[in-house]
C-alpha positions as CSV (number, residue, x, y, z in Angstrom):
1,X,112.5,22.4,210.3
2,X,113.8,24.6,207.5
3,X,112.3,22.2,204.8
4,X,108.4,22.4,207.0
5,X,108.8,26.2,207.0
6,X,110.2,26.8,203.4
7,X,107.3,24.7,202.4
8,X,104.5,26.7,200.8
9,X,101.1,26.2,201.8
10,X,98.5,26.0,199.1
11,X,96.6,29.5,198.8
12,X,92.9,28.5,199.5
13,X,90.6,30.5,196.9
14,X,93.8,32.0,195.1
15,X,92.0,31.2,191.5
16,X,88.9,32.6,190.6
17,X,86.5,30.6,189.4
18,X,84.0,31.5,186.9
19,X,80.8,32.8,188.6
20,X,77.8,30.6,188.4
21,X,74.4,31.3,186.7
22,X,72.1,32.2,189.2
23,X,69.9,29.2,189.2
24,X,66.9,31.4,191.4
25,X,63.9,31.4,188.8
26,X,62.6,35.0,187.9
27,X,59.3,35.8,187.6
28,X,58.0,35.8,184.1
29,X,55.5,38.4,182.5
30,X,52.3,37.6,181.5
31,X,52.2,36.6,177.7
32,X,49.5,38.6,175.6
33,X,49.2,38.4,172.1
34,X,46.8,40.5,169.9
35,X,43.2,38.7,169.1
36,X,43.7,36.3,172.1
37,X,43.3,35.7,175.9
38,X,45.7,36.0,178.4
39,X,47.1,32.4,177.7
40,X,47.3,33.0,174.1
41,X,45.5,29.6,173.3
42,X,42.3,30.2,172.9
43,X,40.3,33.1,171.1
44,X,38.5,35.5,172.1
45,X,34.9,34.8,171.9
46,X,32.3,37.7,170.6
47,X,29.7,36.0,172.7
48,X,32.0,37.7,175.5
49,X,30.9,40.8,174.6
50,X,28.1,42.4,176.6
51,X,24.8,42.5,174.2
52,X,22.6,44.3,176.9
53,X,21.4,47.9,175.9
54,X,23.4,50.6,176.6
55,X,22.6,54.1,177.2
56,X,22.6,55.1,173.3
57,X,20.6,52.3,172.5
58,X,18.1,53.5,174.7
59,X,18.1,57.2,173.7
60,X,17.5,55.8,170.1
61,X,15.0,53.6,170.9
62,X,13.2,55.8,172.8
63,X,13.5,59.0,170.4
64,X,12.0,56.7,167.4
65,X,9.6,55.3,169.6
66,X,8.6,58.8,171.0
67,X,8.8,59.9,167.2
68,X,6.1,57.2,165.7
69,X,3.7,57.5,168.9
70,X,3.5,61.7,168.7
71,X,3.4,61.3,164.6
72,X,0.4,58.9,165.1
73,X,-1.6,60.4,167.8
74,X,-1.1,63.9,165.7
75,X,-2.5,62.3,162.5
76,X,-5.4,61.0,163.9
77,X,-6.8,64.4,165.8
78,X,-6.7,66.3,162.5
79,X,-8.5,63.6,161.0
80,X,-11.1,63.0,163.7
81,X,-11.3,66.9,163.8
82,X,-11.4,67.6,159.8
83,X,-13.9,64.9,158.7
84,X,-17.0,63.0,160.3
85,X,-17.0,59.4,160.8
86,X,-17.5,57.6,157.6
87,X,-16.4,60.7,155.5
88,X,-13.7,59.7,152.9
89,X,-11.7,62.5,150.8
90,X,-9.7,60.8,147.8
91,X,-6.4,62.1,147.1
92,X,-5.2,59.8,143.9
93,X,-5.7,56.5,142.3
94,X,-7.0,53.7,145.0
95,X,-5.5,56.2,147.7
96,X,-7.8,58.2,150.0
97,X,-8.7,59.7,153.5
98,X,-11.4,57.6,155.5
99,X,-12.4,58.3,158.7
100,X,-12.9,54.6,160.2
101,X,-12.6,53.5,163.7
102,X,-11.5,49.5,164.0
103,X,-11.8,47.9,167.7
104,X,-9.2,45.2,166.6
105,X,-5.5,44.9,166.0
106,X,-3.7,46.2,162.6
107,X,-6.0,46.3,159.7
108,X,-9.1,45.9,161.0
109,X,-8.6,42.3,162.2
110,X,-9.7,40.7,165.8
111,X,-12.3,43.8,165.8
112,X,-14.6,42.1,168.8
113,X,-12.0,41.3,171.0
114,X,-10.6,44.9,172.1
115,X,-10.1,43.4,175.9
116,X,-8.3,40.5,174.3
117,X,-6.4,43.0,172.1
118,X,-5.4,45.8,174.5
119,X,-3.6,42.6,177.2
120,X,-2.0,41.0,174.0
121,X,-0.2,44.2,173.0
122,X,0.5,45.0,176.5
123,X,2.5,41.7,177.0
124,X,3.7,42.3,173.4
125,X,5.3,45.8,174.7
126,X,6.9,44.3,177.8
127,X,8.8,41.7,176.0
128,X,10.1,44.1,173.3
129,X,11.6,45.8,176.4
130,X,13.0,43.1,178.1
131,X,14.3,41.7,174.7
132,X,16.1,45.0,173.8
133,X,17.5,45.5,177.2
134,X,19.3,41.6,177.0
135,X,20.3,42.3,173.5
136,X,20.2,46.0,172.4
137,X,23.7,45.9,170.9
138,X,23.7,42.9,168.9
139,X,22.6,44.8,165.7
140,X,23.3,48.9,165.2
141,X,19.9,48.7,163.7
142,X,17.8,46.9,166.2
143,X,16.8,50.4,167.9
144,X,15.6,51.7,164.4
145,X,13.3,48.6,164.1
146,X,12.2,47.7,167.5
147,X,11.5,51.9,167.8
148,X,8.9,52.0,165.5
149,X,7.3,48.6,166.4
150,X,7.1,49.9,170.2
151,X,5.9,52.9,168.9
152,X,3.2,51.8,167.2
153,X,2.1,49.3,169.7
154,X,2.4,52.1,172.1
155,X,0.2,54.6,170.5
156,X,-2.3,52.1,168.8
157,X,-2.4,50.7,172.6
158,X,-2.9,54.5,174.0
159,X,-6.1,54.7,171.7
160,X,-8.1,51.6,173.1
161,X,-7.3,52.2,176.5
162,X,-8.8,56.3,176.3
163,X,-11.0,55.4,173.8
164,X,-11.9,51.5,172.9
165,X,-11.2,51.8,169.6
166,X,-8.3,53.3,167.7
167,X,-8.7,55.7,164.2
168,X,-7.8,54.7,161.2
169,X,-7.8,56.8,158.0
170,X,-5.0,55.2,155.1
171,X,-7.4,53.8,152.5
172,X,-6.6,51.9,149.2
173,X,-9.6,50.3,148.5
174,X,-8.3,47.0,148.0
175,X,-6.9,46.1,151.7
176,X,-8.3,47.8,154.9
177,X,-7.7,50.8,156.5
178,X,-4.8,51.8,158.5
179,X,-3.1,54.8,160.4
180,X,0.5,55.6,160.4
181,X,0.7,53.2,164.2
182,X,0.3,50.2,161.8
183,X,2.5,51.3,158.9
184,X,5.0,52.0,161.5
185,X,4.8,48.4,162.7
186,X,5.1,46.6,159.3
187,X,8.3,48.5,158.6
188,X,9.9,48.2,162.0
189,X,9.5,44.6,161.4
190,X,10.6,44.9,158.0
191,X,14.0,46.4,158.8
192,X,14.6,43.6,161.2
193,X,13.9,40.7,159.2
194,X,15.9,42.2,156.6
195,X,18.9,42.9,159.2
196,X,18.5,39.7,160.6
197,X,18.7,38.5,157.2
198,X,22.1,40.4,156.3
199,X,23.4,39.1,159.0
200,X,23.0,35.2,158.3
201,X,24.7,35.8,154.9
202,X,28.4,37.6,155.9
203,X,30.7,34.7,156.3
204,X,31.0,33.5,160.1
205,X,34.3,31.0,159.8
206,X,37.4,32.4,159.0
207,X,40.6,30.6,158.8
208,X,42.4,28.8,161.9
209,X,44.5,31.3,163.3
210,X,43.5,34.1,161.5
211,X,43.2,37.4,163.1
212,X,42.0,40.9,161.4
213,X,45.0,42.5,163.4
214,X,47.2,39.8,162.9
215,X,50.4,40.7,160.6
216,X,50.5,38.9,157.3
């Protein structure tokens, strides 16, 4: 009896054991790195970005626009009022004022198809419209450019609708006459061909993994 209760019973939980590692998985953050997507695997595209007009592409495009028509349309009243069909004043060299009226498209051409003329440039207009509002921010430039082409559509447009017929007075003897509607056109498509053109020459591949905010 003395030898069951002198016996000791083992202490149940008397050592500590180490605590386990919590084995629950936590939640883990999302992994972004500079110059790529979420998943950090593949690049961000700039097709992503949205090329659509903005409002400050419009507000250019429309001040140049508004700019080339009200510069045309004033040119031509002081000639039509200042000199009489026909009447030329020269200024220097080939260069003089001729009072001319052309029926046709820039520099004199298409001159007996006005109808023709006056839906071609309408349709001419609406795609320049729909074009810049899908891709109005793919060049800084393109509302310089595409603001004086509209422009002088527009105003060359304004004339044979009021009047069949649109004035022209820029004479060099050596090409046809003109107004400031068709010199407005030329370099409006000038400065796009030539931004177009920059654009095809800066380098498009850069280096596999290669970022501009990357560190070295």
């Amino acid at each position: 009896m003395d030898e069951v209760l002198h016996r000791r019973r083992p202490q149940v939980g008397s050592l500590t054991e180490p605590a386990r590692p919590d084995s629950t998985p936590r939640p883990r953050s999302p992994d972004i790195r500079v110059g790529s997507s979420t998943n950090a695997l593949r690049p961000i595209s700039t097709a992503e970005r949205p090329l659509g007009a903005g409002l400050r592409q419009w507000v250019g495009l429309g001040a140049i626009a508004a700019a080339a028509v009200g510069a045309d349309q004033l040119t031509k009243q002081v000639v039509a009022r200042t000199l009489t069909l026909g009447e030329e004043i020269h200024i220097a060299g080939p260069f003089s004022i001729h009072h001319v009226q052309n029926s046709g498209i820039a520099f004199g051409l298409f001159s007996q198809a006005t109808s023709l003329v006056i839906v071609l440039t309408g349709i001419a207009v609406a795609w320049m419209l729909v074009f810049f509002a899908r891709s109005g921010r793919r060049h800084p430039i393109l509302p310089v450019a595409l603001g004086f082409v509209l422009g002088g559509s527009v105003a060359n447009l304004l004339d044979r609708v009021r009047l069949g017929h649109v004035t022209d007075f820029l004479d060099l003897r050596w090409w046809p006459a003109f107004n400031l509607a068709d010199s407005f056109i030329v370099v409006g498509v000038a400065i796009l061909f030539a931004a177009l053109a920059g654009a095809d020459r800066r380098p498009h591949n850069r280096p596999r993994g290669h970022s501009p905010l990357s560190r070295p």
